[in-house]
C-alpha positions as CSV (number, residue, x, y, z in Angstrom):
1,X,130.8,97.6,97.4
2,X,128.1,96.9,95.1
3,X,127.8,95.2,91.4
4,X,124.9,94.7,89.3
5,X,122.9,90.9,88.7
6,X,121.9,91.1,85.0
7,X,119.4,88.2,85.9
8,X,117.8,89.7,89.1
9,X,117.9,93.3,88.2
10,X,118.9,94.5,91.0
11,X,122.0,95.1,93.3
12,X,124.2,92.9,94.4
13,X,126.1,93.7,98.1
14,X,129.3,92.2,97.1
15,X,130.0,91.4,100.8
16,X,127.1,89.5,101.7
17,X,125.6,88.5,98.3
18,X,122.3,89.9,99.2
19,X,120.2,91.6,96.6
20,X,118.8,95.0,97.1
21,X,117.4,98.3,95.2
22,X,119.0,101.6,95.8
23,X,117.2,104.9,96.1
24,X,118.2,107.6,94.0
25,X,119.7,111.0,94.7
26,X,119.5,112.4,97.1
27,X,118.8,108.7,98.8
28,X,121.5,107.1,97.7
29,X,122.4,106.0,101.6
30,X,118.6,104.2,101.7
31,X,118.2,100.5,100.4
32,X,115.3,98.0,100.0
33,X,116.0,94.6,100.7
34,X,114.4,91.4,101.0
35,X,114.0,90.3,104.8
36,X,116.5,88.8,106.7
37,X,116.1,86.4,109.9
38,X,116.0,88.6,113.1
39,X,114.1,91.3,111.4
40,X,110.8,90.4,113.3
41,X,112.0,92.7,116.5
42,X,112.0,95.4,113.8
43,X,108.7,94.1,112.9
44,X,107.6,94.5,116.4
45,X,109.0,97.6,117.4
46,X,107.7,99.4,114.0
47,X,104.1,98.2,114.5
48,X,103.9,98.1,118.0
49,X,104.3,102.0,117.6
50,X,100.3,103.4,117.9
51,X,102.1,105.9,116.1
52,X,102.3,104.1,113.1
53,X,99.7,101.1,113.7
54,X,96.6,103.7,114.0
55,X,97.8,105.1,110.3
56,X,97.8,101.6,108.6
57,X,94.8,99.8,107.0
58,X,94.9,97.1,108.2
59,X,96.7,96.1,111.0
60,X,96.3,93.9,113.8
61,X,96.2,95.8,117.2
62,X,97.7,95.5,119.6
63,X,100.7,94.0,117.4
64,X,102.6,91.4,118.9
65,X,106.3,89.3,119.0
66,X,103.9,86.5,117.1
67,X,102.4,88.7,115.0
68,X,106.0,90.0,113.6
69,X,107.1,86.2,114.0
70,X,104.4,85.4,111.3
71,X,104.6,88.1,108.9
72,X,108.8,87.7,109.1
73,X,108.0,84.1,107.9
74,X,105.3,84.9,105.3
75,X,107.4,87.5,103.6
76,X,110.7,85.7,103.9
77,X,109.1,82.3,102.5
78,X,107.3,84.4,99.5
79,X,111.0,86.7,98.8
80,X,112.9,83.2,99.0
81,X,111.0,81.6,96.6
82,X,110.2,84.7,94.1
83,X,114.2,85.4,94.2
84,X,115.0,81.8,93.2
85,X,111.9,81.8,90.3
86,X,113.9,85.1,88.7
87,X,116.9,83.5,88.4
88,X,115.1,80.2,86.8
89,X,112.8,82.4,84.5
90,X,116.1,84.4,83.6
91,X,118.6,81.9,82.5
92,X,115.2,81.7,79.4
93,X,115.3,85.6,78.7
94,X,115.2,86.5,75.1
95,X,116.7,90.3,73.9
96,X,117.4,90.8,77.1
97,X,113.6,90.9,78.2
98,X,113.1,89.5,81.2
99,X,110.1,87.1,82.0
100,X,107.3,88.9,84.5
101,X,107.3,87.7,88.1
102,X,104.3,87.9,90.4
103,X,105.6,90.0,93.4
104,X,108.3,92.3,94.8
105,X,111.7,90.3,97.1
106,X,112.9,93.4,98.4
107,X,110.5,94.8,101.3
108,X,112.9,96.0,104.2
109,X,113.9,99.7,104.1
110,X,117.1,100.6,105.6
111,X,119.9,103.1,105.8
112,X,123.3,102.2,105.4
113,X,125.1,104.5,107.3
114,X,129.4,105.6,106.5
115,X,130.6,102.0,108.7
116,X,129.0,100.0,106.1
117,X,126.1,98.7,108.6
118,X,122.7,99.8,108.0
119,X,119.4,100.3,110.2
120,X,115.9,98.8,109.6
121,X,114.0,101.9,109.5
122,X,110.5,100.7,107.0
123,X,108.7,98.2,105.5
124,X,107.1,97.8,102.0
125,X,104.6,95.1,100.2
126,X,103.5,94.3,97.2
127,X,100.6,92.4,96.5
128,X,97.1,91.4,94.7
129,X,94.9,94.2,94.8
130,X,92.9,95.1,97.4
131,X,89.2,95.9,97.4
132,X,87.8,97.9,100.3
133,X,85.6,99.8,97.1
134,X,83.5,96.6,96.9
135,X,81.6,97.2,100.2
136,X,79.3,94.1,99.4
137,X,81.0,91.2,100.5
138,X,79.7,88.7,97.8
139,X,80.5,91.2,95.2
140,X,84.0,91.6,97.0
141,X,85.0,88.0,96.5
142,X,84.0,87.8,93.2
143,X,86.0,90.8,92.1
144,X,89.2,89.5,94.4
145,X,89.2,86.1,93.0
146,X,89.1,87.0,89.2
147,X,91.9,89.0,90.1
148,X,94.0,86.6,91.5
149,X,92.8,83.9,88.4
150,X,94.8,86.5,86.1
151,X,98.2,85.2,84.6
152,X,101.7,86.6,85.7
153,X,102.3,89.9,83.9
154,X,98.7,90.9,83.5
155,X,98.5,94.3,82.9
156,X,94.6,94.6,83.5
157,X,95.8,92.9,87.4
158,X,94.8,95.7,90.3
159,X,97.7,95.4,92.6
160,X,98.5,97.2,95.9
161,X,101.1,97.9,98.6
162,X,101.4,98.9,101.6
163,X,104.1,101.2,103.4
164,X,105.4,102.4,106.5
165,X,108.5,104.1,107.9
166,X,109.7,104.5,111.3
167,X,108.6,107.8,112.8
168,X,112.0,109.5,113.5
169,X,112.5,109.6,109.8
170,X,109.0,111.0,108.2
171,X,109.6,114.6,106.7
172,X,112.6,114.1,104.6
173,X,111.2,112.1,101.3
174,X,112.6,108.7,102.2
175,X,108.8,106.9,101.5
176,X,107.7,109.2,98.6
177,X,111.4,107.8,97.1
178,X,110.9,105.0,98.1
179,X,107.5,104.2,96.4
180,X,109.0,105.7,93.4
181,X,111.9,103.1,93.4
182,X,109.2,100.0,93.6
183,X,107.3,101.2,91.1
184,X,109.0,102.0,88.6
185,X,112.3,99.8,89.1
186,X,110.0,97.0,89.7
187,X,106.1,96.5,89.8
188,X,106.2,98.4,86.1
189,X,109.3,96.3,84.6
190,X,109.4,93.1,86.0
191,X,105.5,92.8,87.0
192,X,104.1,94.1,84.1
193,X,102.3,96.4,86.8
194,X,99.8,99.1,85.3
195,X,97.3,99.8,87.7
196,X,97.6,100.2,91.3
197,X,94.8,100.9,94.4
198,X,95.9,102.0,97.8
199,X,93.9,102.6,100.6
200,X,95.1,105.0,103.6
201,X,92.7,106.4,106.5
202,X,91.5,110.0,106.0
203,X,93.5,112.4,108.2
204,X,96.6,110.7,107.3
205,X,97.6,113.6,105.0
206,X,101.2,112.4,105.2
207,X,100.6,108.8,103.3
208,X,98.3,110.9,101.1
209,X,100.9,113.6,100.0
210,X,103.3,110.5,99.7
211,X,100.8,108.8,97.2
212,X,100.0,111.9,95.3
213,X,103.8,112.8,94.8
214,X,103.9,109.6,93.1
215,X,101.0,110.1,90.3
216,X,98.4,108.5,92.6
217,X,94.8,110.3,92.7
218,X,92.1,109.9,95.0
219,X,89.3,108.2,93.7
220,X,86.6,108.2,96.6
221,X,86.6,108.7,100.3
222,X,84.9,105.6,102.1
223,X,83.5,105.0,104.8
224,X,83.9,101.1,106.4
225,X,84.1,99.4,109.6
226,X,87.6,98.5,110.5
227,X,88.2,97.1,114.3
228,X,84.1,97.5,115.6
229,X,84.2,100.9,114.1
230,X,83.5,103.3,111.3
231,X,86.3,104.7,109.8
232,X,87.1,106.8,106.3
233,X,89.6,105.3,104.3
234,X,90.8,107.1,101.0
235,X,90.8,105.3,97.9
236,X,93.9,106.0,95.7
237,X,94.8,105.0,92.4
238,X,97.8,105.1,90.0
239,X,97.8,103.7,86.5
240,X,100.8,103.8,84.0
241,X,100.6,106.7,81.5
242,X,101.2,105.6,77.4
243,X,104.2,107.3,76.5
């Protein structure tokens, strides 16, 4: 069973009191969630995958227990805190507005199968944009920092994510829905999120079609070094249409 928290926006497992955003139809067995302690073997086993880790920008490879140790702990710390800063900034909303927040808690995709129990089966982030367009590293810095110096809720702030599912479950929608959900049930409400930049290698139609299905377009093709080599990276980019 599930309920709604007017203050966090999201769902509520009434079991285990842990927040969550539901894909829609015909998803409706697929949640995100913010991580949970343990969930660095999935970490490991997803990125370990050459599968997967030769279709990411960046990634570290090969991709180790310490690795997934580390990024458990970075995105748990950054969900912890950004779930109790809602519910601060929420208890202050007026008309039922809420106050922007500077990142997404829920990252973990999972399906939650007819027992109740679900399976980690993807990962999601949200962040402060990337810049892999600004191949002049001085320039670069320049660009990243007066991005980060903007205000919560910003909507001139170039943010980006990155995504990645487990490989027995690519072909049936699950990312291209699930890039929908964050989007628009979050980064656009409760960011203030207008304008995003993605990067994915060429060849990786897969992310691409994923992107475009989703309103992004491709800018530019690039070509930078990434691990002692040249590789082309597509430049995508979504911006919120006026109504």
């Amino acid at each position: 069973m599930d309920s709604e928290d007017s203050a966090l926006r999201l769902r509520i497992n009434t079991a285990t009191n842990e927040p969550f955003l539901r894909l829609s139809s015909p998803h409706g067995n697929i949640i995100i969630t913010p991580p949970r302690a343990g969930d660095d073997e999935h970490l490991f086993t997803l990125f370990s995958d050459l599968r997967v880790a030769g279709c990411l920008y960046p990634i570290p490879i090969p991709f180790t227990r310490a690795h997934a140790r580390a990024m458990l702990r970075e995105a748990k710390d950054e969900a912890d805190a950004l779930l109790n800063e809602i519910r601060s900034l929420d208890t202050e909303h007026v008309d039922n507005c809420p106050k922007f927040v500077g990142g997404c808690p829920v990252k973990c995709v999972r399906e939650v199968r007819k027992d109740g129990t679900d399976v980690f089966i993807g990962y999601i982030t949200v962040h402060r944009g990337v810049y892999a367009d600004v191949q002049d590293e001085i320039e670069c810095q320049i660009v990243v920092e007066e991005n980060n110096r903007k205000t919560v809720g910003d909507p001139s702030i170039r943010w980006s994510f990155r995504n990645v599912l487990l490989p027995s479950y690519h072909g049936q929608g699950i990312m291209t829905a699930a890039i929908s959900q964050i989007v628009h049930a979050w980064i656009v409400p409760r960011m203030n999120g207008r304008y995003i930049a993605v990067f994915t290698f060429s060849g990786n139609t897969g992310s691409e079609r994923v992107l475009e299905k989703n309103g992004f377009v491709r800018m530019a093709v690039l070509e930078i070094a990434i691990r002692g080599e040249k590789r082309k990276v597509n430049h995508m980019e979504w911006r919120l249409q006026a109504a």
